[in-house]
MARZA-518105 format. One record per residue (C-alpha): residue number from 1; residue in three letters; x, y negated, z. Coordinates in nm, 3 decimals. Each point is the difference from the previous one (the first is absolute). Layout:
> nr,rest,east,north,up
> NUM,ALA,X,Y,Z
...
//
This chain:
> nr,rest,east,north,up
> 1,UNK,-2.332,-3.199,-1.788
> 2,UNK,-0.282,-0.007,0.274
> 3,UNK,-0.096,0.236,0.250
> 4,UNK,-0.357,-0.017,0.222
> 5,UNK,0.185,-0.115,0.323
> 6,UNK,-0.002,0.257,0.293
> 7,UNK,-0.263,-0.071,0.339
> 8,UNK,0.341,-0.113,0.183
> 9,UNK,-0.027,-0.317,-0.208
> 10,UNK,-0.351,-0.080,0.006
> 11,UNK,0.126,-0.292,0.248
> 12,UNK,0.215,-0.152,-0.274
> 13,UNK,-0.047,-0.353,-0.166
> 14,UNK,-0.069,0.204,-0.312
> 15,UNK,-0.252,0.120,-0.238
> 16,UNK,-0.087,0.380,0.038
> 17,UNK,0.220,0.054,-0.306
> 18,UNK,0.347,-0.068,0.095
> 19,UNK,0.287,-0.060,-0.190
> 20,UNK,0.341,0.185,0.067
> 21,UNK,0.186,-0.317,-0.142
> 22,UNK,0.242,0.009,0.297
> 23,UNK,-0.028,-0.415,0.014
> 24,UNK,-0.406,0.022,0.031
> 25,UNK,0.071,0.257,0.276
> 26,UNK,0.199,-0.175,0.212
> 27,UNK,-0.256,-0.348,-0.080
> 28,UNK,-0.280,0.208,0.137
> 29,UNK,0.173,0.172,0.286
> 30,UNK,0.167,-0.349,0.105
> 31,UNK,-0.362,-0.163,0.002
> 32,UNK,-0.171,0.274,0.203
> 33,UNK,0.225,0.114,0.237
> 34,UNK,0.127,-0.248,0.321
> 35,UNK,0.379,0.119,0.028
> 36,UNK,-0.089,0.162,0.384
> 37,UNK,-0.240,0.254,-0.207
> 38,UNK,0.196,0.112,-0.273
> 39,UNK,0.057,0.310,-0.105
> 40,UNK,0.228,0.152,-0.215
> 41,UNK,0.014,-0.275,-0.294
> 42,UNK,0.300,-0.240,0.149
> 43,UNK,0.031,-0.292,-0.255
> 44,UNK,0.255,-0.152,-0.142
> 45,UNK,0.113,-0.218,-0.238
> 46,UNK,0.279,0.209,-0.180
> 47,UNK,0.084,0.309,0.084
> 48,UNK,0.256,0.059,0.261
> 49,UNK,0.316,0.251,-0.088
> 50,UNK,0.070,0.328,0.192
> 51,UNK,0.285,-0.145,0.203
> 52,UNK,-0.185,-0.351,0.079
> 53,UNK,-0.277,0.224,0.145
> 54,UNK,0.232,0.216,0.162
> 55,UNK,0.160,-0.321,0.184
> 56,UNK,-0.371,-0.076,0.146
> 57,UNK,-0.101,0.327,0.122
> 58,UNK,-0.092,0.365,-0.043
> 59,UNK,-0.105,0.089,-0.398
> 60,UNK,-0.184,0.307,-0.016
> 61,UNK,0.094,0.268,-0.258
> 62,UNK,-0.252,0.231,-0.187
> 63,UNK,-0.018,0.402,0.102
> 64,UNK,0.043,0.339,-0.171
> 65,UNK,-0.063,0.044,-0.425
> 66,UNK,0.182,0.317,-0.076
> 67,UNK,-0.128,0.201,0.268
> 68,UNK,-0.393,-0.181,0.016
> 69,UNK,-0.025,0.058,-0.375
> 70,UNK,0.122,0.351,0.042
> 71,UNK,-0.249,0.025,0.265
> 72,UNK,-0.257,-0.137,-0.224
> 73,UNK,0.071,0.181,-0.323
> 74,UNK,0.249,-0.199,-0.217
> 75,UNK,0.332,0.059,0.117
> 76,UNK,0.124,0.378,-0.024
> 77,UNK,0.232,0.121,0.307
> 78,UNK,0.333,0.091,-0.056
> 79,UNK,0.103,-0.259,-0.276
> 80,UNK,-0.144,-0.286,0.176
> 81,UNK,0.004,-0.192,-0.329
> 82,UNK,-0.257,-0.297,-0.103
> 83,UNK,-0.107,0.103,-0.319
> 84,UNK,-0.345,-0.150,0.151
> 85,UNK,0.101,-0.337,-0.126
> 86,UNK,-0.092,0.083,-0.328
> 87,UNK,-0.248,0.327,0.060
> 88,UNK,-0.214,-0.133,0.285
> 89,UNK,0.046,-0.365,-0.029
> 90,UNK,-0.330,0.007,0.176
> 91,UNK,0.114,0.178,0.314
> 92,UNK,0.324,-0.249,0.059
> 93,UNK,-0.230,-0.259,-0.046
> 94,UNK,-0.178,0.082,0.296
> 95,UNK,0.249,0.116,0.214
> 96,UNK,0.113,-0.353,-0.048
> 97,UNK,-0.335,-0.189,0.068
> 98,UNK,0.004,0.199,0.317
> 99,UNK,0.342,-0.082,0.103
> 100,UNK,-0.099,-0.340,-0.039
> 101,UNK,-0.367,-0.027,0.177
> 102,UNK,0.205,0.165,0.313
> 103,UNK,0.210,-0.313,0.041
> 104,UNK,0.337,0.064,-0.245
> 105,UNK,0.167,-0.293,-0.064
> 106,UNK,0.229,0.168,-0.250
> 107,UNK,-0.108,0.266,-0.281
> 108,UNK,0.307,0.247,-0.130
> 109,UNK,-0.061,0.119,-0.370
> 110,UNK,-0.058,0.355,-0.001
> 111,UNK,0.342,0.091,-0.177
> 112,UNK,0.120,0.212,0.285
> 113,UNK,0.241,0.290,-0.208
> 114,UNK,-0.048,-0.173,-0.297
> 115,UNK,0.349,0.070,-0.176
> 116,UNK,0.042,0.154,-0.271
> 117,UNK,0.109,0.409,0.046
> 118,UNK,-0.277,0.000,0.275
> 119,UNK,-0.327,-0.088,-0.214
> 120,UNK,-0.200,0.281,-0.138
> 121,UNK,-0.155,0.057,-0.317
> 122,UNK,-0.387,-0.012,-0.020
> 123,UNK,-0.244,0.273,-0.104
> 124,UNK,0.015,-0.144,-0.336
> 125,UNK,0.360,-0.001,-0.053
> 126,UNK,0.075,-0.377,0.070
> 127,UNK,0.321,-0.073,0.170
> 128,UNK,-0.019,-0.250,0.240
> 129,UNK,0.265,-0.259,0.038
> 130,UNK,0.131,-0.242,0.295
> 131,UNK,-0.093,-0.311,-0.226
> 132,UNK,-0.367,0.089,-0.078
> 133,UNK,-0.076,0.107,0.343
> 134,UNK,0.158,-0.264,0.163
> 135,UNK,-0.198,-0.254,-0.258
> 136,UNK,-0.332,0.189,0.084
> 137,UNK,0.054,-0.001,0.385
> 138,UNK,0.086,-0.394,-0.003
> 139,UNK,-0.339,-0.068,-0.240
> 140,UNK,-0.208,0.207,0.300
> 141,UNK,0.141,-0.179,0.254
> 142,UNK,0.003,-0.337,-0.160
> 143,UNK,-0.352,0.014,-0.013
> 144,UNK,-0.072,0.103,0.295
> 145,UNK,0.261,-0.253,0.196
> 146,UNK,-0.189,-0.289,-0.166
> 147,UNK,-0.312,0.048,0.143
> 148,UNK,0.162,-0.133,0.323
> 149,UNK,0.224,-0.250,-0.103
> 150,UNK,0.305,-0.003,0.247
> 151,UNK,0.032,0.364,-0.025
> 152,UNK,0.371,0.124,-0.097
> 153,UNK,0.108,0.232,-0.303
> 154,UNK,0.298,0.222,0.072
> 155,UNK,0.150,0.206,-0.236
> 156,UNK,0.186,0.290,0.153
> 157,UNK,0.293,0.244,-0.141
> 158,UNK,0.076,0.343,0.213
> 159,UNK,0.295,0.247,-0.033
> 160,UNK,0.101,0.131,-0.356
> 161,UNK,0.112,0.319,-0.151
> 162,UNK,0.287,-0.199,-0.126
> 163,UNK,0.141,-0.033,0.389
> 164,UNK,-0.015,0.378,0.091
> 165,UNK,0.143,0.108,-0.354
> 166,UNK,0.335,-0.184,0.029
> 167,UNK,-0.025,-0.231,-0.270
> 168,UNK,0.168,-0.293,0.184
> 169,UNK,-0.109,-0.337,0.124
> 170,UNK,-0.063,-0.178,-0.399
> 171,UNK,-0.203,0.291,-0.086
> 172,UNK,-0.218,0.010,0.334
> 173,UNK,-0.013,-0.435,-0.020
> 174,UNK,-0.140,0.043,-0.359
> 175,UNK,-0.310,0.164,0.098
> 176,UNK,-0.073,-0.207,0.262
> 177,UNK,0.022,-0.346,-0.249
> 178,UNK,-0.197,0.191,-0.238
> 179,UNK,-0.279,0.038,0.229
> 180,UNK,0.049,-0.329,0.134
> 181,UNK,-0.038,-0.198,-0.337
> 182,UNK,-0.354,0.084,-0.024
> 183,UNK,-0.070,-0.139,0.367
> 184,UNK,0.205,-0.355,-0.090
> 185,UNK,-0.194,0.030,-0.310
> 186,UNK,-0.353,0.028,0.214
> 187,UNK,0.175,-0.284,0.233
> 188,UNK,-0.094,0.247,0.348
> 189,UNK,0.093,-0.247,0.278
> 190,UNK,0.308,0.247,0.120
> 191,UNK,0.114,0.336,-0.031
> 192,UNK,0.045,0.278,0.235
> 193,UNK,0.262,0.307,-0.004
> 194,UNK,-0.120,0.292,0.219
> 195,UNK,-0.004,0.363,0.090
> 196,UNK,0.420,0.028,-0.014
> 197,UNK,0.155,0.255,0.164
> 198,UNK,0.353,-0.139,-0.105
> 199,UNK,0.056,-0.365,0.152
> 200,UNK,0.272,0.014,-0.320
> 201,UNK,-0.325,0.039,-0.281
> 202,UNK,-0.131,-0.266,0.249
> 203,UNK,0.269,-0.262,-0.052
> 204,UNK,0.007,0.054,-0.374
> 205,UNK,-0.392,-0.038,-0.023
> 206,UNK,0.081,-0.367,0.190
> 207,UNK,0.288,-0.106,-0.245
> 208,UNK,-0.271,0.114,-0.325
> 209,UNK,-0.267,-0.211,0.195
> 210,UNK,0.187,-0.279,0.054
> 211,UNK,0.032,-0.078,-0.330
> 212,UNK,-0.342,-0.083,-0.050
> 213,UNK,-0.036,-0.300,0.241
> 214,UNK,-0.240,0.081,0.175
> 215,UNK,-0.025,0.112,0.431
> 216,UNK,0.127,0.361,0.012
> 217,UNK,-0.073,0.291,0.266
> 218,UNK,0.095,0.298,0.094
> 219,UNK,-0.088,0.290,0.180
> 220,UNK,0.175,0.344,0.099
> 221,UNK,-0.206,0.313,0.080
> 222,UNK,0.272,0.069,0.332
> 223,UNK,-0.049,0.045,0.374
> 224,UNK,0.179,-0.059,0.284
> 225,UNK,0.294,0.212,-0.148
> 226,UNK,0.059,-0.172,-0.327
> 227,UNK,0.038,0.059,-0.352
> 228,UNK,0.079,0.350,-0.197
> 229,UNK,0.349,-0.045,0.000
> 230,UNK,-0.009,-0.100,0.353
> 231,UNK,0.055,-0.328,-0.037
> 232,UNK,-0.157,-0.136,0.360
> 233,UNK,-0.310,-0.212,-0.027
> 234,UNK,0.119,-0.293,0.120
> 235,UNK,0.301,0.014,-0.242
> 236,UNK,-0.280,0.039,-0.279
> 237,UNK,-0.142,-0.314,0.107
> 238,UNK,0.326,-0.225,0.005
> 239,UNK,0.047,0.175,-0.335
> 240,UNK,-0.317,-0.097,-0.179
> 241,UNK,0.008,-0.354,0.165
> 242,UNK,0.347,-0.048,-0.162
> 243,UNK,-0.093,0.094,-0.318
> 244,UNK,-0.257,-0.263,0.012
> 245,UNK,-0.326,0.149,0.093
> 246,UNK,-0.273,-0.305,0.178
> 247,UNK,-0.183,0.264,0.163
> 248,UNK,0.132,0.315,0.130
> 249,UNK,-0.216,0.289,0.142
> 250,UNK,-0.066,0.323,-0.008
> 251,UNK,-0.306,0.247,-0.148
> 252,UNK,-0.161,0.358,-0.009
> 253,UNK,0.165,0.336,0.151
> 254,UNK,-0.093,-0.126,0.400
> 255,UNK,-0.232,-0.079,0.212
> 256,UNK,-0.073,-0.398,0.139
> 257,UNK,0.181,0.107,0.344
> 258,UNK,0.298,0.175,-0.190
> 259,UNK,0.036,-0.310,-0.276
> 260,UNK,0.032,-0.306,0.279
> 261,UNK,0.235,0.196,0.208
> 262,UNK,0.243,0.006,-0.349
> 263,UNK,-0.152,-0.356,-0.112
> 264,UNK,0.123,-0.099,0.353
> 265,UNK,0.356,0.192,-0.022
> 266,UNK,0.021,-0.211,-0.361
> 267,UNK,-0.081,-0.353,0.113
> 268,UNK,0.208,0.041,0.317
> 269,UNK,0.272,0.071,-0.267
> 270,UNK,-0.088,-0.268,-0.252
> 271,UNK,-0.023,-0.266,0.323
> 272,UNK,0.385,0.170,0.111
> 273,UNK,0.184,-0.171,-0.361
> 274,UNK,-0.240,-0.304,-0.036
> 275,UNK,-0.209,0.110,-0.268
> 276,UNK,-0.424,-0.088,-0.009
> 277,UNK,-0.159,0.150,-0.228
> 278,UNK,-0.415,0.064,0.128
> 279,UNK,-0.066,0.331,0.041
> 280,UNK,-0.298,0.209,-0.136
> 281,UNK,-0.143,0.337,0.147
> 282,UNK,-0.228,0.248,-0.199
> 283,UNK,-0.026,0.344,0.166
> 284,UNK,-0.191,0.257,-0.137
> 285,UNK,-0.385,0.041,0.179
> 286,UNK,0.083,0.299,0.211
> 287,UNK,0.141,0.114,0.358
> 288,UNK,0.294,0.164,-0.068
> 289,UNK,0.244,0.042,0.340
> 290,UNK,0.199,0.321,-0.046
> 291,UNK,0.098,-0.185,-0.306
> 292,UNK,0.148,-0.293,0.137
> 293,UNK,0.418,0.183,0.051
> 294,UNK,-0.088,0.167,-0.370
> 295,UNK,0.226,-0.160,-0.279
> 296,UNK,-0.266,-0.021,-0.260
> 297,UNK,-0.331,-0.039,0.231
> 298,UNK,-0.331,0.164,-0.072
> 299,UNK,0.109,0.210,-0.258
> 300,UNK,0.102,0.222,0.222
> 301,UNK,-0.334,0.118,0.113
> 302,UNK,-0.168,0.275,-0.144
> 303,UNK,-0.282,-0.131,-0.008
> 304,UNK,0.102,-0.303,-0.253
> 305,UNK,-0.134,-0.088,-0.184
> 306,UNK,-0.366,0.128,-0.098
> 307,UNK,-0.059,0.104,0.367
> 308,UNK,0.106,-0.310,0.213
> 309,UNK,-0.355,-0.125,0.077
> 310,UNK,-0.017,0.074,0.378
> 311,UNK,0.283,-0.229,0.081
> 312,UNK,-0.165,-0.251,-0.183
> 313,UNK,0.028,-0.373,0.194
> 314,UNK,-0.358,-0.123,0.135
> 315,UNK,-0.081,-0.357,-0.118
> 316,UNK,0.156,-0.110,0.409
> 317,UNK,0.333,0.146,-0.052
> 318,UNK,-0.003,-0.261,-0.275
> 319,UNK,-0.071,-0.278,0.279
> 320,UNK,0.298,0.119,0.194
> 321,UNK,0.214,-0.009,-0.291
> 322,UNK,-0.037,-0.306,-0.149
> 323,UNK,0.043,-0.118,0.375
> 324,UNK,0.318,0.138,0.066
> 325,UNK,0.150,-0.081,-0.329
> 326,UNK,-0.086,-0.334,0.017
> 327,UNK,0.125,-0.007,0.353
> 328,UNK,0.368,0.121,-0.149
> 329,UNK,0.021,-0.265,-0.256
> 330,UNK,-0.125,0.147,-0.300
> 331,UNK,-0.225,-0.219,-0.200
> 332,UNK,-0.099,0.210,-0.325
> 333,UNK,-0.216,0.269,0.171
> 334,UNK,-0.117,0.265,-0.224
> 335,UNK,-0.063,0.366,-0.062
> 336,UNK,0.109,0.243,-0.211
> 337,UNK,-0.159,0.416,-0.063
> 338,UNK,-0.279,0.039,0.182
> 339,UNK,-0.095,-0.361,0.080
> 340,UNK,-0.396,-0.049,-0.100
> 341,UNK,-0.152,-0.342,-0.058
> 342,UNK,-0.153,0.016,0.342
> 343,UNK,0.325,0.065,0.172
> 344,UNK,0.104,-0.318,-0.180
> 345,UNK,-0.258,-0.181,0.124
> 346,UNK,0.064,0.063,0.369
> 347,UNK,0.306,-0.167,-0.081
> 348,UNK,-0.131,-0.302,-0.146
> 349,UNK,-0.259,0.022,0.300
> 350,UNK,0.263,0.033,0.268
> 351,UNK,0.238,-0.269,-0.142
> 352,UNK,-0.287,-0.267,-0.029
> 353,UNK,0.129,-0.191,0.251
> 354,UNK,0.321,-0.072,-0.116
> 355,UNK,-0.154,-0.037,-0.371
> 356,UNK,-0.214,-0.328,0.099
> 357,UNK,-0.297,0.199,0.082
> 358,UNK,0.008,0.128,-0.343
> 359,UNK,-0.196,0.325,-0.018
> 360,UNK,-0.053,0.234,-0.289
> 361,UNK,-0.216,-0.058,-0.272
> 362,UNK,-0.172,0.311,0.128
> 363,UNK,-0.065,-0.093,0.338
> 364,UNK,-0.375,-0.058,-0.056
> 365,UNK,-0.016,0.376,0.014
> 366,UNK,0.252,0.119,0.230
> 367,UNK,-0.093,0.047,0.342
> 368,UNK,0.280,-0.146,0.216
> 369,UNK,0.141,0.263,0.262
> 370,UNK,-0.361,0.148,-0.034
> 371,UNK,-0.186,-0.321,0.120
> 372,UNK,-0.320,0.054,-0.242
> 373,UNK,-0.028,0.318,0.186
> 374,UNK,-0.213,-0.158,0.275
> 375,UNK,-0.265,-0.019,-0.222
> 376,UNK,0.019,0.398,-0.078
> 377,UNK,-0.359,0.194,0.090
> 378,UNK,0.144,0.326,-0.099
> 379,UNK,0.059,0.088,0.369
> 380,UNK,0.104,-0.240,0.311
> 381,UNK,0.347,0.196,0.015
> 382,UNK,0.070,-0.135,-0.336
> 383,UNK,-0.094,-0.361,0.078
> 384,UNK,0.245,-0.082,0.279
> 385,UNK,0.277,0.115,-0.219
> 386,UNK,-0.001,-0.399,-0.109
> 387,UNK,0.361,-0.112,0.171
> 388,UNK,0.354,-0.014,-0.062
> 389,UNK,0.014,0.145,0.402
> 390,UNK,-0.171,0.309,-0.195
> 391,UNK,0.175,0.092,-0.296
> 392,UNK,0.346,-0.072,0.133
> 393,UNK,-0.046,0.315,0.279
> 394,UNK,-0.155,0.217,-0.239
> 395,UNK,0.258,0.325,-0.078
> 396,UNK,-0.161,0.129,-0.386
> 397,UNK,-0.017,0.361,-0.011
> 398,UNK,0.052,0.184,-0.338
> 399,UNK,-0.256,0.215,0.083
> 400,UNK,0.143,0.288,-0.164
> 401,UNK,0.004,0.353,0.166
> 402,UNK,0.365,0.124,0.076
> 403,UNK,0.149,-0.354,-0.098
> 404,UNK,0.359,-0.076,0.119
> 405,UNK,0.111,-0.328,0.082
> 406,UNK,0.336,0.052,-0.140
> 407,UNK,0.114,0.205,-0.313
> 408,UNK,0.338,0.192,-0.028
> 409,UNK,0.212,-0.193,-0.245
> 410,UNK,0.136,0.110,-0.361
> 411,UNK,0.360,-0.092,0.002
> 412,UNK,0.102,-0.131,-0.373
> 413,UNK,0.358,-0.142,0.149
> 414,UNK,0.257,0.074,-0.267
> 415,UNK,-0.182,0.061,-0.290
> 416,UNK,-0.075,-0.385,-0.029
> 417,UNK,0.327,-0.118,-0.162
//
């Protein structure tokens, strides 16, 4: 396959048809590109595992799918489901490619809900099963991941009907193998468990991953007060690191300030019984404060989740928390609902440092804490907005007549069980 190559790599060693062989790629980016200059292609001989990577540094995590294809017309709200996989291959396709141009190092297969009793049946009266959209979602991402050869495949598995139903721990471990045999079969590099609400669904997620030999992680949608059956968060931790999770973390339902306070409460925990696991944060994209005592996080607004848009994070809230996690010893920094490609990229941009200088593949077009604004001629107010001193002392406004900055909650306590 050949593509016309883009203007970023008219500077290549490389005719102006360029292959996406992954070994003529990194040949030609090697050639042109003196190591103090490069940008967003590191090289390497063979790729380097999650938990090697993790041992070096920060790894950056991809953003939002549910919610960003909802947003963009593939994804219906309520079920949450990724029938897109095999509808819109198209859509997930891009999703991914931006994911990736905004500096992920790691790409999750957009399986999210993908157990069977969740999936829906299309217009046409197909049923949809865990195995075919699990296959489809690791062919999309496949392709896209080897366009940038050290990328990393995850395959995910989330919460089951199973769990909830009372059907016991073999029934509830069965799904979970199920789905993972397709991702052992696609050989994704690890696999993630996330969105529990139960630390015990957790554990048994970890004992089906296990099995497959591969890195395993795991991540609990809790704050600060701990799981649904109020087991406390930093029990949760010691739990999942027990049951032999490599990467323990949490994901979705709070807000980046809310998430390290628990994340923090968890490792302090973990470091208490001698246990090391590295720990990964993806909060959802949002500012979310009255939530942060709430058992079950931004559900209980009214306005989730079609209306959440004014508390959405601007691209330097990203800045702040990539440093602050980093700064509290996580090392897989993503994002979860809500978290755009650009948001990603401020975290690639603001971890540069500690990633070699690395910056994202789409740095020829970002303008870094404004800087290309200098050159603005729209008016002279808008051209000294071109510094980090700027942006970090700006206060966004929502703009929206009669806005509050906090929401009366919707309690749901006791009707979660």
């Amino acid at each position: 396959m050949e593509v016309r190559a883009p203007k970023r790599l008219k500077d290549w060693n490389v005719s102006p048809v360029l292959s996406l062989n992954p070994d003529h790629l990194r040949a030609a980016w090697r050639t042109s590109h003196p190591k103090s200059k490069r940008v967003g292609w590191p090289v390497a001989m063979g790729k380097k595992g999650i938990l090697e990577r993790l041992a070096e540094g920060p790894v950056i995590g991809d953003g939002s799918y549910v919610i960003t294809l909802e947003k963009r017309g593939y994804v219906k709200a309520g079920p949450f489901t990724p029938e897109a996989a095999i509808e819109y291959p198209d859509a997930v396709r891009q999703l991914h490619r931006d994911f990736l141009r905004a500096g992920a190092d790691v790409l999750q297969a957009f399986t999210f809900y993908s157990t069977d009793g969740k999936l829906s049946t299309s217009e046409g009266g197909k049923v949809f099963t865990s195995a075919d959209l699990n296959q489809s979602a690791c062919d999309i991402v496949w392709e896209v991941a080897k366009t940038k050869p050290d990328t990393l495949v995850c395959g995910g598995v989330s919460p089951t009907p199973c769990y909830t139903q009372g059907k016991g721990k073999a029934a509830v471990q069965k799904q979970f193998q199920n789905q993972c045999e397709i991702f052992v079969k696609n050989k994704v590099d690890f696999l993630l468990g996330e969105f529990f609400g139960h630390v015990e669904e957790a554990e048994w997620a970890i004992e089906a991953m296990k099995t497959c030999g591969m890195p395993v992680a795991c991540t609990l949608r809790i704050g600060p007060r701990g799981d649904l059956d109020g087991v406390s968060a930093g029990e949760c931790a010691v739990r999942m690191a027990r049951a032999g999770c490599d990467i323990v973390g949490l994901n979705c339902s709070f807000d980046f300030h809310t998430e390290l306070k628990t994340i923090k409460i968890m490792k302090d925990a973990l470091a208490a019984e001698g246990l090391t696991p590295y720990l990964m944060t993806q909060p959802v994209g949002y500012h979310l404060p009255e939530v942060e005592n709430s058992i079950v996080g931004y559900y209980d607004l009214p306005e989730y989740p079609l209306a959440l848009e004014p508390r959405l994070l601007v691209r330097f809230d990203c800045r702040e928390y990539a440093r602050k996690a980093y700064e509290l010893g996580v090392h897989y920094i993503g994002g979860c609902c809500g978290f755009e490609p650009y948001h990603m990229r401020e975290v690639a941009e603001e971890l540069a440092p500690e990633r070699g200088g690395i910056r994202p593949p789409g740095a020829d077009k970002n303008s870094n804490w404004g800087d290309a604004l200098a050159e603005s001629t729209i008016t002279p107010h808008v051209a000294i907005r071109h510094t980090k001193e700027y942006w970090e002392t700006v206060i966004p406004a929502s703009g929206r007549p009669g806005g509050r900055l906090t929401n009366e909650l919707v309690a749901y306590e006791g009707q979660l069980k």
